[in-house]
NUGU-347800 format. One line per field, with one value per residue: residue in three letters; x, y, z of N, C-alpha, C in turn. Coordinates in pm, whole numbers. Each point is the difference from the previous one (the first is absolute). Layout:
! residues N
residuo = [ALA|...];
n_u = [X|...];
n_v = [Y|...];
n_w = [Z|...];
ca_u = [X|...];
ca_v = [Y|...];
ca_w = [Z|...];
c_u = [X|...];
c_v = [Y|...];
c_w = [Z|...];
//
This chain:
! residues 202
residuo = [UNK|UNK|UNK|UNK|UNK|UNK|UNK|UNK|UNK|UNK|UNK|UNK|UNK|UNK|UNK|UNK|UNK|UNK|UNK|UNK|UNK|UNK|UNK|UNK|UNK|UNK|UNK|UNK|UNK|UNK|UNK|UNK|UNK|UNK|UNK|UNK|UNK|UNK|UNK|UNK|UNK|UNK|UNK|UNK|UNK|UNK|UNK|UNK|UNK|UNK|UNK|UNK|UNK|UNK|UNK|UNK|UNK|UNK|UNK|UNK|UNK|UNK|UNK|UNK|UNK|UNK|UNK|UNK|UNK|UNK|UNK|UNK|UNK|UNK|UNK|UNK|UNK|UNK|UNK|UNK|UNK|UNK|UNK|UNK|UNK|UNK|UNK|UNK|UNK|UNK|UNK|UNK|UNK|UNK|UNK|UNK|UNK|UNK|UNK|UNK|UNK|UNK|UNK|UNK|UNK|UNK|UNK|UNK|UNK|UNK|UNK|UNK|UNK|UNK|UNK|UNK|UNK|UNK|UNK|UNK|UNK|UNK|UNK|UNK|UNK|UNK|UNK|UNK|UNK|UNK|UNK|UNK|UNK|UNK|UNK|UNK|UNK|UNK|UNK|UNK|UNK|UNK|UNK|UNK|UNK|UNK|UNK|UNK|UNK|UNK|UNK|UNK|UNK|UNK|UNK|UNK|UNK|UNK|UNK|UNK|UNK|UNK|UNK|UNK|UNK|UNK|UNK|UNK|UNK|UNK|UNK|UNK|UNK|UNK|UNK|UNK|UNK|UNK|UNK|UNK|UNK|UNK|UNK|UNK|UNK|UNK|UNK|UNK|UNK|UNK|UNK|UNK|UNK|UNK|UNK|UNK|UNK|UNK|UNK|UNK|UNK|UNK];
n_u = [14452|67|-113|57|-152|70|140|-77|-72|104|51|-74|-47|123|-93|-62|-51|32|-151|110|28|110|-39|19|39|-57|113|16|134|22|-60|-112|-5|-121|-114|-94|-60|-31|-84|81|61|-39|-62|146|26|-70|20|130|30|5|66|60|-126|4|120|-32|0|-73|-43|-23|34|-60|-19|40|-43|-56|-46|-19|-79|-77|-8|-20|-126|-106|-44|-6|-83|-59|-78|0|-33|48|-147|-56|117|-1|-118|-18|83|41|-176|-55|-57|-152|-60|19|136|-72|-26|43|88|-72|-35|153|-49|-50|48|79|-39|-8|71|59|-11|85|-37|-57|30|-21|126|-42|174|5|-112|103|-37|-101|6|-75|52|-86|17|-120|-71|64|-45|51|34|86|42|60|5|-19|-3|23|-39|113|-69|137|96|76|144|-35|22|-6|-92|17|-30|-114|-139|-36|-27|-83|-57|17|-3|-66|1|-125|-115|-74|-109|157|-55|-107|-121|-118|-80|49|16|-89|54|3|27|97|107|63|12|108|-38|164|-91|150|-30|91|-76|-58|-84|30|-27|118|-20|132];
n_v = [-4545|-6|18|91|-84|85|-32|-143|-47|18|-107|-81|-13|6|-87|-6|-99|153|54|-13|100|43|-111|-38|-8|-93|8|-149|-69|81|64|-34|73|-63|143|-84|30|-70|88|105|-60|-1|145|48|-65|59|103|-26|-56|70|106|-86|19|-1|53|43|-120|-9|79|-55|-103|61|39|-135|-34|99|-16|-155|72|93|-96|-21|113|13|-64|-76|126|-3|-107|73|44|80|84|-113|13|123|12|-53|-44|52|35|-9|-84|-57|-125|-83|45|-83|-99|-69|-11|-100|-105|12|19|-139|-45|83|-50|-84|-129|-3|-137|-1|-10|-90|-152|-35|-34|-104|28|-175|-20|94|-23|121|27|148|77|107|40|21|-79|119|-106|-19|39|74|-169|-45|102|-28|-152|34|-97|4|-39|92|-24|184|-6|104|115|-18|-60|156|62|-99|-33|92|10|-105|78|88|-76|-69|136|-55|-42|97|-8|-16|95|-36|81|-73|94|-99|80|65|71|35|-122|99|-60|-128|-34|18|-113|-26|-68|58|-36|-54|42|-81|113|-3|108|-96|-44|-73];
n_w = [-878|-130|-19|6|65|99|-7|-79|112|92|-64|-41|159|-1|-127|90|-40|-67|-49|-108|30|-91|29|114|-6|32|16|33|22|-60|93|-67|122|42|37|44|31|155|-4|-57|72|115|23|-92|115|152|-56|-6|155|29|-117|41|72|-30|-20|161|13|-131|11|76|-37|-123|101|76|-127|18|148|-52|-106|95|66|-59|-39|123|94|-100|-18|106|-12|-118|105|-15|46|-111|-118|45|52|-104|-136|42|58|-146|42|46|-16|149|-17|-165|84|86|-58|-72|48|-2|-195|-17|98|-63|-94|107|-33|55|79|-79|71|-116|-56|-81|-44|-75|7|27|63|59|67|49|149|25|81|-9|63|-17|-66|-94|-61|125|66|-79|7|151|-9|-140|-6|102|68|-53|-140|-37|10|57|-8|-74|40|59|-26|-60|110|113|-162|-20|133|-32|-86|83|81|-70|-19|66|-88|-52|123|7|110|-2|47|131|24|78|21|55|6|-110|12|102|-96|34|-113|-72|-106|-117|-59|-43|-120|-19|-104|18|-66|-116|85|38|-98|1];
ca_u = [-39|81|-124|-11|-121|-14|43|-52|-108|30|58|-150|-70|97|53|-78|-86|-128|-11|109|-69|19|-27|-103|74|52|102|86|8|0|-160|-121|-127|-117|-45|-136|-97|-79|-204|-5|88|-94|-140|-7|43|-109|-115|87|-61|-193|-27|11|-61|-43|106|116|119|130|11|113|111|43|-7|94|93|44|123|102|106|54|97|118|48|20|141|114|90|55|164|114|34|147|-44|-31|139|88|-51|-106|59|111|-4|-77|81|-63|-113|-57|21|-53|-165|29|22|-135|-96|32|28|-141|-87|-26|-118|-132|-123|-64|170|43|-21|130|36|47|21|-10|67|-21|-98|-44|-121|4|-163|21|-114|-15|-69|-52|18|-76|-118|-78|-83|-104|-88|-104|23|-82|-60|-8|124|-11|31|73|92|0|136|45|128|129|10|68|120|78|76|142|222|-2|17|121|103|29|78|-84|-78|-136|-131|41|-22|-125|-4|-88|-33|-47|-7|4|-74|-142|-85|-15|123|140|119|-10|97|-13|99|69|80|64|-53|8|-13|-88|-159|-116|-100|21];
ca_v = [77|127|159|57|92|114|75|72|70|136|71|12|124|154|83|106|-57|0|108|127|135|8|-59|-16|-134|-90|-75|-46|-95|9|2|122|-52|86|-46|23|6|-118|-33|-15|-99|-87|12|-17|-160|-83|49|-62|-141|38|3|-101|-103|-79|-50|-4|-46|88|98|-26|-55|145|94|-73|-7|136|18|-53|66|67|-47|-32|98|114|-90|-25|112|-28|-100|3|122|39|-29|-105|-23|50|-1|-159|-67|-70|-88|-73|-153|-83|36|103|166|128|16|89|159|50|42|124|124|30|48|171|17|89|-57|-122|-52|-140|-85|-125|-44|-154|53|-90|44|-93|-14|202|13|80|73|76|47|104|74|105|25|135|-30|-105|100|64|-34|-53|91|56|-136|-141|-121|-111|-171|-84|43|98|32|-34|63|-91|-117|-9|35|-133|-11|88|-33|-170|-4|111|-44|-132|45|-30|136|57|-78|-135|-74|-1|-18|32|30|-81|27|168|93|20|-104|-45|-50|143|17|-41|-118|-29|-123|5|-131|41|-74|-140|1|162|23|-86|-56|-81];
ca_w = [-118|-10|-55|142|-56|92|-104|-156|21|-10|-140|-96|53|-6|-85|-4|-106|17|-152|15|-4|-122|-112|62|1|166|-117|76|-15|-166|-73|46|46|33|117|-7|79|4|-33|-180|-87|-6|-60|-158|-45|6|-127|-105|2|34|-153|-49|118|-100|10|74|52|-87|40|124|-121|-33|116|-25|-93|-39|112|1|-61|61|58|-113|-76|79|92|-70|6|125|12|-93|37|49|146|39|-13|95|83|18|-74|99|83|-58|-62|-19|-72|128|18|-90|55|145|-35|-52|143|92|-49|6|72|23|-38|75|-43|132|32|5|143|-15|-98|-46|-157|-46|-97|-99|-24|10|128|35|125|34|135|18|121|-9|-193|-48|-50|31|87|-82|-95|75|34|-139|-24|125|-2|-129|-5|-61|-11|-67|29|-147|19|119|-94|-136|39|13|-106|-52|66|-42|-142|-9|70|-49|-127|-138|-35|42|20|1|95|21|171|-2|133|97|125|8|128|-83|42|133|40|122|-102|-146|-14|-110|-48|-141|-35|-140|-77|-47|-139|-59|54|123|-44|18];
c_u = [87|-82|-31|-110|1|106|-43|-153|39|79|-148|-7|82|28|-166|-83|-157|81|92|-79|-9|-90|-153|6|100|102|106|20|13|-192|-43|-110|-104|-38|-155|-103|-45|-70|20|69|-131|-108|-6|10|-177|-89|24|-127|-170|-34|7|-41|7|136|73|118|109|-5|86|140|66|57|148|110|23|103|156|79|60|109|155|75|110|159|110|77|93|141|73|43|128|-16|25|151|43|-46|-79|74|156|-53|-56|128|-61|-179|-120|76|-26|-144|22|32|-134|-81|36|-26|-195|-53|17|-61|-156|-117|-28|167|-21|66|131|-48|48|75|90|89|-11|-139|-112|-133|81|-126|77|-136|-24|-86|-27|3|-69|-126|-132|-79|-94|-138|-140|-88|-90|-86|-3|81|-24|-45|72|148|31|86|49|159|52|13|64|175|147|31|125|116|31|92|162|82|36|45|-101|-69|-81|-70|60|-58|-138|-48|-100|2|-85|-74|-43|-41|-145|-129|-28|99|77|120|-63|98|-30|119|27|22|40|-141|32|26|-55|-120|-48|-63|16|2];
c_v = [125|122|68|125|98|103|70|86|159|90|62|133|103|19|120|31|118|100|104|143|-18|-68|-120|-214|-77|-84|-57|-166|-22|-57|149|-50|61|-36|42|-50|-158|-3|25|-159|-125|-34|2|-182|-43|80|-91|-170|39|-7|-165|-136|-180|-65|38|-73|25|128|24|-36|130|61|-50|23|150|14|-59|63|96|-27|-61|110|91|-67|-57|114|47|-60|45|165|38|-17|-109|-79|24|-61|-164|-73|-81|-114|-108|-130|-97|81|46|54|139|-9|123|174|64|55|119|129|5|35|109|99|61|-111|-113|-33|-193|-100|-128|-35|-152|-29|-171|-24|-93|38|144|-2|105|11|95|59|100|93|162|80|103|-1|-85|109|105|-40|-46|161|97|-80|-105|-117|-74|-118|-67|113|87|47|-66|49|-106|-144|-9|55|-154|-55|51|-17|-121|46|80|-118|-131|62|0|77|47|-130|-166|-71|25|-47|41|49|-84|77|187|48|94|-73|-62|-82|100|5|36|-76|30|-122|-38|-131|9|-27|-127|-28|107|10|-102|-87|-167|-82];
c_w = [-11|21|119|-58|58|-116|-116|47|64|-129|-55|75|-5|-115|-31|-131|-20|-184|25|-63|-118|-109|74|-47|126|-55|87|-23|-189|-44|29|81|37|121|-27|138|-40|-38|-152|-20|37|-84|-120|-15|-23|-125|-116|-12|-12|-127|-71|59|-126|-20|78|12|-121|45|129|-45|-7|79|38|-72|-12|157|-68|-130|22|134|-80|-48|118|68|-130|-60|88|28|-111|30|92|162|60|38|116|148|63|-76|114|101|-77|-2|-60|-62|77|42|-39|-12|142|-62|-113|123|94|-41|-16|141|77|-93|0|-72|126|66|-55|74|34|-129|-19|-116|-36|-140|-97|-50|-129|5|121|65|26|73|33|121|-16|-157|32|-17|77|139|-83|-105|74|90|-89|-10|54|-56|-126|59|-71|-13|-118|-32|-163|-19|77|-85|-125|76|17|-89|-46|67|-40|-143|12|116|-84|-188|-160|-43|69|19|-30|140|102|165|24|180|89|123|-29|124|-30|36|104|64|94|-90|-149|-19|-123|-48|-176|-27|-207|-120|-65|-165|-52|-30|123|-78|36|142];
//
């Protein structure tokens, strides 16, 4: 593998990612970013589902579909960034090379570590694996152990490198969480596969 994840992960960390005085804005990689506290990002998800008991699992969906646009939005900026040019664009060759260099810039982050992976280029089927989700200690921790898998961010996240490494659109590529640590799993597993048709329906 050309992606030497130790390189771009000390690039990310020296470039010293925090609100410039002036203006109070975290600006790196050609985005803007934020930083917020676990328990607000959680607890606004679970008021969000609580308000809508009746239709959760759209409601979950949502949740989803709002990470993965934001994964599109946030990282494909990214990649069209000069940072990105100078520094990660040389080792990119293949379509798991620009998975490998995704994973190296997410998981400094501070949202968990992505562990390994499966990536299925005929097929674009994509597992990805996660150890220690932001979300999954704190959730068991406020609310004890799911019974069902909680990692909405990380699921729209795997969507999204699917949609930005294979060149297509937004939400061209859909994935469900097999596996959480929320629930008492020793991983999070999420498994992408392309939509079949519009809306799934078929």
């Amino acid at each position: 593998m050309a992606v030497n994840a130790k390189v771009i992960q000390d690039g990310v960390l020296g470039m010293g990612l925090r609100g410039a005085p002036d203006t109070g804005l975290l600006r790196g990689f050609g985005v803007i970013l934020a930083i917020n506290t676990v328990d607000y990002l959680i607890e606004r998800e679970i008021a969000f589902l609580n308000a809508l008991p009746s239709v959760e699992p759209m409601a979950e969906k949502a949740l989803v579909d709002a990470a993965q646009w934001c994964a599109n939005a946030t990282f494909g900026g990214m990649m069209k960034s000069a940072e990105w040019a100078d520094l990660i664009a040389p080792m990119v060759k293949t379509k798991a090379d620009s998975l490998e260099a995704l994973h190296a810039v997410q998981n400094v982050l501070g949202w968990g570590r992505i562990v390994d992976y499966e990536l299925d280029e005929e097929a674009k089927t994509y597992t990805m694996r996660v150890k220690h989700s932001y979300y999954c200690k704190n959730y068991i921790d406020n609310h004890g152990v799911s019974t069902k898998p909680r990692c909405y961010m990380w699921l729209g996240v795997a969507a999204g490198n699917m949609d930005l490494v294979f060149g297509g659109k937004v939400n061209e590529f859909e994935g469900v969480e097999t596996l959480c640590e929320a629930k008492g799993d020793d991983i999070c597993e999420f498994k992408v596969r392309q939509k079949r048709s519009l809306f799934d329906l078929l």
